[in-house]
C-alpha positions in Angstrom: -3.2 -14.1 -13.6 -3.1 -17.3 -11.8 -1.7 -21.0 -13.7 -5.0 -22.2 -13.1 -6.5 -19.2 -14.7 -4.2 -19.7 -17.6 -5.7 -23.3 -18.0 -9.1 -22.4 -18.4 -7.8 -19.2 -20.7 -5.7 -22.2 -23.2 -9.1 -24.9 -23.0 -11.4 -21.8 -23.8 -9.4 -20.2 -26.9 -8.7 -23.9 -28.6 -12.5 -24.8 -28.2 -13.4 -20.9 -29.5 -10.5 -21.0 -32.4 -9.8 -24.4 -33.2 -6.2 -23.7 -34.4 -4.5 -20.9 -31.8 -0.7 -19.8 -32.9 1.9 -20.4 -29.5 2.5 -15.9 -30.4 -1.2 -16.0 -30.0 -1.3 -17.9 -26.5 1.7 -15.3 -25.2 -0.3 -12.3 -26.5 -3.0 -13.4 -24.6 -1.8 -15.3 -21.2 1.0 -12.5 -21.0 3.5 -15.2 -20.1 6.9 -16.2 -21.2 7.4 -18.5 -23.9 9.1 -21.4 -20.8 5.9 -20.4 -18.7 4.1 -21.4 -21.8 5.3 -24.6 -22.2 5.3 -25.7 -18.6 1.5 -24.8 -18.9 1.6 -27.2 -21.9 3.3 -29.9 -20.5 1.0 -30.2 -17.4 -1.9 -30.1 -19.3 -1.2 -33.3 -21.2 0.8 -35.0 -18.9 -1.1 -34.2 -15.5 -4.9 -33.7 -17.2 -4.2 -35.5 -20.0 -5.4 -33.0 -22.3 -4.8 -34.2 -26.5 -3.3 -30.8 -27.5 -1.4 -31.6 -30.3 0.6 -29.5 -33.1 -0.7 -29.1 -36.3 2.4 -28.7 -38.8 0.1 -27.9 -41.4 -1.8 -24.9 -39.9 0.7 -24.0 -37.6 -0.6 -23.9 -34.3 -2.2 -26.4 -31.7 -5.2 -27.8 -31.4 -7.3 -30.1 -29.8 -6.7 -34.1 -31.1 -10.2 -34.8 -32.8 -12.6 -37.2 -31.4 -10.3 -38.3 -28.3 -10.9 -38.0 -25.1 -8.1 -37.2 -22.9 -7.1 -40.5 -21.7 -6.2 -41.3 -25.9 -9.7 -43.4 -26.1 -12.3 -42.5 -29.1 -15.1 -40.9 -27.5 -16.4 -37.2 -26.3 -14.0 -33.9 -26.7 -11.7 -33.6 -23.6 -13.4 -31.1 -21.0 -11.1 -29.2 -18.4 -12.1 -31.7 -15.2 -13.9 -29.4 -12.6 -13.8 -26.5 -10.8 -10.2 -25.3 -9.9 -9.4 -23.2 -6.9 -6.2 -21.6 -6.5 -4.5 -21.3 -2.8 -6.4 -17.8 -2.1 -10.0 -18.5 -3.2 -9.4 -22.4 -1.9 -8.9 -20.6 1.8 -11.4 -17.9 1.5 -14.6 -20.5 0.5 -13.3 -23.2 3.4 -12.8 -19.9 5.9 -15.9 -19.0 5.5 -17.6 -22.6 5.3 -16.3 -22.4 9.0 -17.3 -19.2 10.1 -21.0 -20.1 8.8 -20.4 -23.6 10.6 -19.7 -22.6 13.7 -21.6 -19.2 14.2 -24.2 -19.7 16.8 -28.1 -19.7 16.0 -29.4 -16.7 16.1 -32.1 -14.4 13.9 -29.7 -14.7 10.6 -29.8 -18.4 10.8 -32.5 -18.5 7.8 -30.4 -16.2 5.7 -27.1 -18.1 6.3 -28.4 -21.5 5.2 -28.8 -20.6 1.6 -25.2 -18.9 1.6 -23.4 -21.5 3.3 -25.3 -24.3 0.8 -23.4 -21.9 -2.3 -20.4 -21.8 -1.0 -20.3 -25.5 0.2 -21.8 -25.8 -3.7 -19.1 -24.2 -5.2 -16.4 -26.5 -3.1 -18.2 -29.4 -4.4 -18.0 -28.4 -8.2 -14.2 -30.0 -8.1 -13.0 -33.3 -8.1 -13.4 -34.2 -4.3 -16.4 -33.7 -2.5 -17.0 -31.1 -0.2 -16.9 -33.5 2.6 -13.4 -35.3 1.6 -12.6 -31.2 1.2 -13.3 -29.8 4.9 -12.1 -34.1 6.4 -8.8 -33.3 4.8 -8.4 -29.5 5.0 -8.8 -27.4 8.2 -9.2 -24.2 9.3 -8.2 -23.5 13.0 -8.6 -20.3 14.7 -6.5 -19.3 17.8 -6.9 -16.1 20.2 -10.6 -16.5 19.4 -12.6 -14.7 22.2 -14.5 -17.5 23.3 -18.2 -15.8 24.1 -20.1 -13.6 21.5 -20.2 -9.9 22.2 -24.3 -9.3 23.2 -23.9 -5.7 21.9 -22.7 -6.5 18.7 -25.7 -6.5 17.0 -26.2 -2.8 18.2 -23.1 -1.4 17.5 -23.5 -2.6 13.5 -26.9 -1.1 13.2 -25.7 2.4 15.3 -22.7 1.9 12.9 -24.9 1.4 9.2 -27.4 3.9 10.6 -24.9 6.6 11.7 -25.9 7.0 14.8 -23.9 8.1 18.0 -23.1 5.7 20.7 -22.6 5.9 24.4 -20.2 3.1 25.6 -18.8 1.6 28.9 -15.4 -0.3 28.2 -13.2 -2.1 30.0 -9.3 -1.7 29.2 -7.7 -4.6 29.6 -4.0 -2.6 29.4 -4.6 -0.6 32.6 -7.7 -2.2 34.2 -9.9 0.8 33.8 -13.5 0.9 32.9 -14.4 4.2 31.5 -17.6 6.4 29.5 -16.8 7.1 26.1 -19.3 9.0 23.6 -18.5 7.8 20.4 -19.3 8.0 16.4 -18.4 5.1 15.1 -16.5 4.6 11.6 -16.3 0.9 11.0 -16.0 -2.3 12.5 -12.6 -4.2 12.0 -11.9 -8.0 11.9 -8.4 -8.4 13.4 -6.8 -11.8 14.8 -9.9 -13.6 15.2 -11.8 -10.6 17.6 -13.8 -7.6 16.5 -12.8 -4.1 16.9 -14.8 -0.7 16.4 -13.0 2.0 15.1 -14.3 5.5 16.0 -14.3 9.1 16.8 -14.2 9.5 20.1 -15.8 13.2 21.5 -14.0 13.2 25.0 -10.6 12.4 23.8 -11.4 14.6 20.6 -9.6 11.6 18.8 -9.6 8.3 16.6 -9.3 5.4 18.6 -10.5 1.4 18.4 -12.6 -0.6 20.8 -12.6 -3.9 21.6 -16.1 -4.5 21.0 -16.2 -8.0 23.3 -15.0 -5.5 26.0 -17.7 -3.4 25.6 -19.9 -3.8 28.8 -22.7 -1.0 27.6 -23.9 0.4 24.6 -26.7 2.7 24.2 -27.5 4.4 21.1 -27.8 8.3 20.9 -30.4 10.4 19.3 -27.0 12.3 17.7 -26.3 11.9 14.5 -22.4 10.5 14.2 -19.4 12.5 12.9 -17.8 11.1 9.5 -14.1 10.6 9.6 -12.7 9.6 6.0 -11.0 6.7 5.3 -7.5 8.5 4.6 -7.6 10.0 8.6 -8.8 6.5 9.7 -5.8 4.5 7.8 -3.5 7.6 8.4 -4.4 6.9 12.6 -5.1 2.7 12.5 -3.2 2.0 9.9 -0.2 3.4 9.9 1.9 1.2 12.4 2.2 -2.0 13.4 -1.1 -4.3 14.5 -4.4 -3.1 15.9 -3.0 -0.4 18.4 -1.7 1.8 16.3 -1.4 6.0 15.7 0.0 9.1 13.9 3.4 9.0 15.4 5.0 5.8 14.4 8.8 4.8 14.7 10.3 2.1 13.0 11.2 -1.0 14.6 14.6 -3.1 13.6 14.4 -6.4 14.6 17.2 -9.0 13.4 16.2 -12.7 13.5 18.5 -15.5 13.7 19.1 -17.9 10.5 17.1 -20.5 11.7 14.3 -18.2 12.6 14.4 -16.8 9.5 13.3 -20.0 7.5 9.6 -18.9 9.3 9.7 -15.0 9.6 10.8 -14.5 6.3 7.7 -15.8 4.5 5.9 -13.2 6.4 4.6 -10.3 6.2 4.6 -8.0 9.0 3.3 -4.9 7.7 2.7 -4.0 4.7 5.3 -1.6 4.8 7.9 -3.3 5.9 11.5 -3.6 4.8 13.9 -6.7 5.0 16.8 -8.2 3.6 19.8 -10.6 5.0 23.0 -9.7 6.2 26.3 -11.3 5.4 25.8 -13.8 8.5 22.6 -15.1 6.9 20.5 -13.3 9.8 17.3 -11.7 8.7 16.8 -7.7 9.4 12.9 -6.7 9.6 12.5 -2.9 9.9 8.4 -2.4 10.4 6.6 1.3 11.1 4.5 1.0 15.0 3.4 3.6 17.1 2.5 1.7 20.0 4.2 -1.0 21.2 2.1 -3.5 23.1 1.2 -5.9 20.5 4.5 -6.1 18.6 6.5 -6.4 22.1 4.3 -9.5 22.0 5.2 -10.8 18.5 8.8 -9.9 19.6 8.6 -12.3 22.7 7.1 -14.9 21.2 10.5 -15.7 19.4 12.7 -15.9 22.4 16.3 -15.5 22.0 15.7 -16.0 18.3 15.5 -12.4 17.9 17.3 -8.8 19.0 15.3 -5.7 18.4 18.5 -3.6 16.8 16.3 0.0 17.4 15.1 2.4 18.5 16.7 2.3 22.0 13.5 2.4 24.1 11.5 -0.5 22.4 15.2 -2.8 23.1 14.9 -1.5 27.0 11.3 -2.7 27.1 12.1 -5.9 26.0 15.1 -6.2 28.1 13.2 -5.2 31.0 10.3 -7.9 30.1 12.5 -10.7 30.1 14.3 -9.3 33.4 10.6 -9.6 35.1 9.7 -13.1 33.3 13.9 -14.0 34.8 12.2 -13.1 38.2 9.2 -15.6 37.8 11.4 -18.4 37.3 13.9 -17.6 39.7 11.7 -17.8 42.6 11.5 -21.3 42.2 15.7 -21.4 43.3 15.1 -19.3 46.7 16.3 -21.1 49.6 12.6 -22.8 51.3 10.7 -21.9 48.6 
């Protein structure tokens, strides 16, 4: 459990019990005894909470009758509603989802939701609006327009239904007819992606649903995939494109890269430690490359992919075509 968990575990037991032994607190919280104290120590000194030690009954209480600023008055209260750094995200993520999703036939239903949530923000010690003034959340690689068939791909999706689809590859610049069963729809970097069965290629594979360009729903029931063969195919490698065969990439950062990369996570089963030179070595599972020769890019000279050998001649063979950009500038006349 979280510290501020813990808080509201301490307040509630010392209303509940009165007296509550520190082996009591430990058995409880599931903490060490210096965890325990720090605890202690920021809840009087930061929250000003009057727990005090009773000699006499041997355990700590609450300081009758004061308030927790020392003043005679009401019993001390926990102040608010506290968040901790995951649910603090979550309930301002989706405070801007709701706030920036455009009107449509859900509008109705949202308000009441996005009043809750923008409810439970307010339940702290700032307001919601000193909340979302001060803290924001920006999205980037957003596909600016809304997808007009995703409204039919959800219901042929909850329904079970078959769907026949037109869509555009952006990779090779081919638009092709795909009968589908779709599995599930998948959130990924800010754009939506339908992951299905698809009958031509016999095969699991993912669609970009904004580059969908028709969708028309069959009277065919769809074809259920389970979620081990879905994970085993999507989720196996490294971002959105991924597949059965994967290979593990070794990537080895520079020191002063690695005060970023190593805070994050790459995949979830990926593998990293640092060498004697301070670098930091990333291996991560992919099966195809596309997106994670992007990721790899972005970092410049920062980084070496290590292995396999193919995925190092890729990248050397992008930044001999990127070379050739820049170098047209330096041709005699140009």
């Amino acid at each position: 459990m979280d510290r501020t968990e813990r808080f509201h575990i301490i307040d509630q037991m010392l209303n509940q019990r009165q007296v509550v032994t520190r082996q009591q607190f430990l058995d409880v919280l599931e903490v060490s005894p210096a965890t325990f104290k720090r605890d202690l120590e920021y809840l009087r000194d930061r929250l000003g909470a009057p727990i005090v030690w009773d000699a006499a009954r041997r355990g700590y209480c609450y300081q009758a009758g004061m308030q927790g600023d020392g003043q005679p008055g009401q019993s001390w209260q926990l102040p608010g509603l506290w968040f901790n750094t995951g649910e603090m995200q979550a309930l301002l993520t989706m405070n801007a989802w709701l706030e920036n999703l455009q009107p449509g036939m859900l509008s109705e239903h949202i308000k009441p939701l996005q009043a809750r949530i923008r409810g439970l923000l307010d339940q702290g010690d700032h307001s919601v609006e000193e909340i979302t003034r001060r803290i924001r959340i920006l999205t980037q690689s957003r596909i600016a327009r809304d997808s007009e068939f995703f409204q039919l791909v959800s219901q042929a999706l909850l329904s079970r239904q078959r769907l026949l689809i037109r869509h555009f590859n952006r990779a090779s610049g081919v638009t092709s007819e795909r009968e589908i069963s779709p599995q599930r729809l998948t959130y990924y970097r800010d754009n939506w992606y339908l992951d299905s069965w698809c009958h031509q290629r016999e095969a699991i594979r993912s669609f970009a649903v904004d580059a969908l360009q028709q969708v028309e729903v069959l009277p065919r029931p769809a074809i259920d995939r389970t979620e081990q063969e879905l994970d085993r195919e999507l989720a196996s490698g490294y971002g959105i494109f991924s597949g059965a065969s994967v290979q593990q990439a070794q990537l080895r950062f520079t020191p002063a890269r690695a005060r970023w990369v190593a805070q994050e996570q790459w995949h979830p089963q990926q593998q990293a430690y640092f060498d004697e030179q301070g670098y930091y070595c990333l291996t991560v599972p992919y099966s195809q490359q596309p997106e994670l020769l992007m990721d790899i890019l972005k970092h410049g000279a920062e980084v070496e992919v290590l292995a396999p050998a193919a995925l190092r001649q890729q990248v050397r063979e992008r930044i001999v075509e990127m070379v050739a950009v820049y170098e047209k500038d330096e041709e005699p006349g140009a």
